[in-house]
C-alpha positions in Angstrom: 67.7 22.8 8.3 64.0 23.5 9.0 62.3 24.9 12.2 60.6 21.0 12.0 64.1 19.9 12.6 65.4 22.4 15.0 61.8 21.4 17.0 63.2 17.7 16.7 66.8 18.8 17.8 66.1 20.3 21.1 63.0 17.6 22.1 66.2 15.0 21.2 68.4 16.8 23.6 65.7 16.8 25.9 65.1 13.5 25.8 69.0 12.9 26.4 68.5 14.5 29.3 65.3 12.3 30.7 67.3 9.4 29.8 70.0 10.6 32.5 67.4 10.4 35.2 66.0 7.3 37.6 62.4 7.3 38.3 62.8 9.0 41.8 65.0 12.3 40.6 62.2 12.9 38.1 59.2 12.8 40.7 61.4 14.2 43.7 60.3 17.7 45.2 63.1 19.8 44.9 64.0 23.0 47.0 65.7 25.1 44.3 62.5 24.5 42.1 60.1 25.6 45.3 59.2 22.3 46.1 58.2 21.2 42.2 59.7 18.2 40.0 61.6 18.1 37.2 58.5 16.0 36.1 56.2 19.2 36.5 58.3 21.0 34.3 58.6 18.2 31.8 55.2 18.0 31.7 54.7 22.1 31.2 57.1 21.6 28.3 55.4 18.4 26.5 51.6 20.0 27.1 52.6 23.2 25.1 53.6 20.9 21.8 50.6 19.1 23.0 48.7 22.1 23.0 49.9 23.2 19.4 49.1 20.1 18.1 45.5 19.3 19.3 44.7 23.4 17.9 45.9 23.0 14.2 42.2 20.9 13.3 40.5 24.3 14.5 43.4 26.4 13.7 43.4 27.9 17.4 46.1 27.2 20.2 45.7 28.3 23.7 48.6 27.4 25.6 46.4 27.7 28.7 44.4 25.2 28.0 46.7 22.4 29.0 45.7 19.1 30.6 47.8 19.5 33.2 48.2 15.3 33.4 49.6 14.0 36.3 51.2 10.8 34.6 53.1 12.6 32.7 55.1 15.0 35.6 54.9 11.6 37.9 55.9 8.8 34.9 59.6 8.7 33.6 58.7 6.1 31.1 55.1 7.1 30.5 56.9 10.4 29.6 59.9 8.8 27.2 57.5 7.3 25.0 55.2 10.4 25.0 58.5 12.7 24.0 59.3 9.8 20.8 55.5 10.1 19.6 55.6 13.8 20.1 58.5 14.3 17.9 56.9 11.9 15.3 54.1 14.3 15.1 56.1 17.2 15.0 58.1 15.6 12.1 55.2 14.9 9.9 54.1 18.3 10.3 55.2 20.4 6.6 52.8 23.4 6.2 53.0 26.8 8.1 49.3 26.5 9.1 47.9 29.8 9.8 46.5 29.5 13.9 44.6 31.8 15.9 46.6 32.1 19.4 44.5 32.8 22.3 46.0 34.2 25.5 44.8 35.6 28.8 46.5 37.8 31.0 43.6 39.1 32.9 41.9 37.9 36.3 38.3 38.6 34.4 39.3 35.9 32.1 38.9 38.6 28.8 41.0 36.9 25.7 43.1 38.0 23.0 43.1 36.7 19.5 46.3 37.2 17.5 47.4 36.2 14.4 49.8 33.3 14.1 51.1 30.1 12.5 52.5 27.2 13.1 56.2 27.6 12.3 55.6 30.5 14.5 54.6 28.9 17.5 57.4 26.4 16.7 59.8 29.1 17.2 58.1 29.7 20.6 58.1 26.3 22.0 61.8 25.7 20.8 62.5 28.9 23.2 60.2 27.8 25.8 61.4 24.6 25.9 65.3 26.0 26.1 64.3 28.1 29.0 62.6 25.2 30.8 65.6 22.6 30.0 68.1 25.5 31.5 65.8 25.2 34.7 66.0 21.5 34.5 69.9 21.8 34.3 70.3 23.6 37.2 67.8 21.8 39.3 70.1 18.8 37.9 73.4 20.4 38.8 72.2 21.3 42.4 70.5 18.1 43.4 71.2 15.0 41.7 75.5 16.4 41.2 76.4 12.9 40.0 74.5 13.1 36.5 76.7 15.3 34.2 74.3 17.1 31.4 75.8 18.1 27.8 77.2 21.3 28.7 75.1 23.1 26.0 71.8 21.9 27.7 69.3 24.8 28.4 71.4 27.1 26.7 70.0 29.1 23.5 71.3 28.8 19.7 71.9 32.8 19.9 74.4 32.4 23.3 75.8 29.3 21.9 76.6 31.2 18.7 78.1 33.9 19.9 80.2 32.3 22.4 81.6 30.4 19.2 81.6 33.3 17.3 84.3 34.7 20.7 86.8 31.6 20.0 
């Protein structure tokens, strides 16, 4: 299986899991998420592949330069069909491009430039995007306890391989 596919995999079980929610659970402010959505958080997820994808023309992604669009945290559907074209992309998407990746972790605003590529930055969203769902999961669990989630939702391929590996 390729890192294309694993991509694919956990943006599928994500979408499972949007699929499980009515219009109001996704926009609702929650208290265990400090007054955020499940929306917000689907929308931090999708603007990172976003992000990604809008850098390999230049071959430079800077996850901070997200959009940051409201339709997407505050429209279920809007969002659905976003996720389907998203993995589309994804899915056409052979070649490890090489990609500058810019970051800032200073107030001044200074940047970094490091080397990296795009099944490398794969590998970072599909963790990113695990974290985020786990999140999700346990917003899920504490608020909305009628929805039941695939119990390995939010929980990364190393845990779920050794637990297996414990059996």
């Amino acid at each position: 299986m390729t890192l294309v596919n694993h991509t694919n995999n956990v943006l599928s079980q994500l979408a499972d899991l949007l699929d499980c929610l009515e219009p109001q659970q996704y926009n609702q402010a929650l208290e265990i998420l400090f007054g955020s959505s499940i929306g917000k958080h689907f929308r931090h997820i999708v603007e990172f592949y976003q992000c990604l994808l809008d850098g390999l023309e230049q071959q430079t992604v800077n996850y901070d330069d997200r959009k940051r669009n409201p339709l997407i945290e505050n429209d279920l559907y809007y969002s659905r069909q976003l996720l389907q074209q998203l993995i589309q992309q994804i899915q056409a998407q052979t070649e490890d491009i090489p990609l500058q990746l810019i970051v800032c972790y200073e107030s001044s605003g200074a940047e970094y430039q490091l080397q990296s590529g795009f099944f490398r930055e794969l590998a970072y969203n599909i963790e990113h995007t695990v974290h985020h769902m786990d999140i999700i999961k346990v917003s899920v669990h504490q608020a909305f306890q009628e929805i039941q989630l695939q119990p390995d939702v939010g929980i990364a391929y190393s845990t779920i391989q050794y637990q297996t590996s414990q059996i």
